[in-house]
N, C-alpha and C positions, 0 to 999 in steps of 0.2 A: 612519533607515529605519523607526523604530516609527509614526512618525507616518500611513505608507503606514497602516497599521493600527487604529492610535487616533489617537483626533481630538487629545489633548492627548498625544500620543509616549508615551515608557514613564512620565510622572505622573500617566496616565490613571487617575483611580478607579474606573473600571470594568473593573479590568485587576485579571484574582485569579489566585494561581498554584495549580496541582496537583502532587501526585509522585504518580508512578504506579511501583509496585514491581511486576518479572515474575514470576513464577517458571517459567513453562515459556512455550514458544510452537509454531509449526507453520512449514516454511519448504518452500516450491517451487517449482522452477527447471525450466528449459525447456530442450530440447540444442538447440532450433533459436534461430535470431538472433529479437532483439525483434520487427522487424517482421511474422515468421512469426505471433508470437504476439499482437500486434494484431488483424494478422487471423483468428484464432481468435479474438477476444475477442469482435470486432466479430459474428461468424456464431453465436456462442452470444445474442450480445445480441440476435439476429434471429430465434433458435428453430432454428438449424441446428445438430447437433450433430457438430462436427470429432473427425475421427480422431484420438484420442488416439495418440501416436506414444511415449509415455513420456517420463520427465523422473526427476528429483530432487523425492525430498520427503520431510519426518520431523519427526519431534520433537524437541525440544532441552529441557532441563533448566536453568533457568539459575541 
């Protein structure tokens, strides 16, 4: 499968690793179904500004 990726699979030497440590993040969720919110996505991507209907969203700590 790495191959799909790098041209010599994972003994690619052009292949470096990172760690990335969190410490808080931001998370937001929608009450309506995915595709509701597609097309909200799509009509902000367009300059339309969709009626915010509320949702979920906050901080976490991690």
């Amino acid at each position: 499968m790495a191959k799909t990726w790098f041209k010599d699979g994972k003994e690619d030497p052009a292949i470096e690793l990172i760690k990335v440590t969190s410490e808080d993040a931001y998370y937001w969720d929608t009450r309506k179904n995915k595709m509701i919110s597609l097309i909200k996505f799509a009509m902000g991507s367009v300059g339309i500004t969709p009626k915010n209907e509320g949702g979920v969203e906050g901080n976490l700590t991690l």
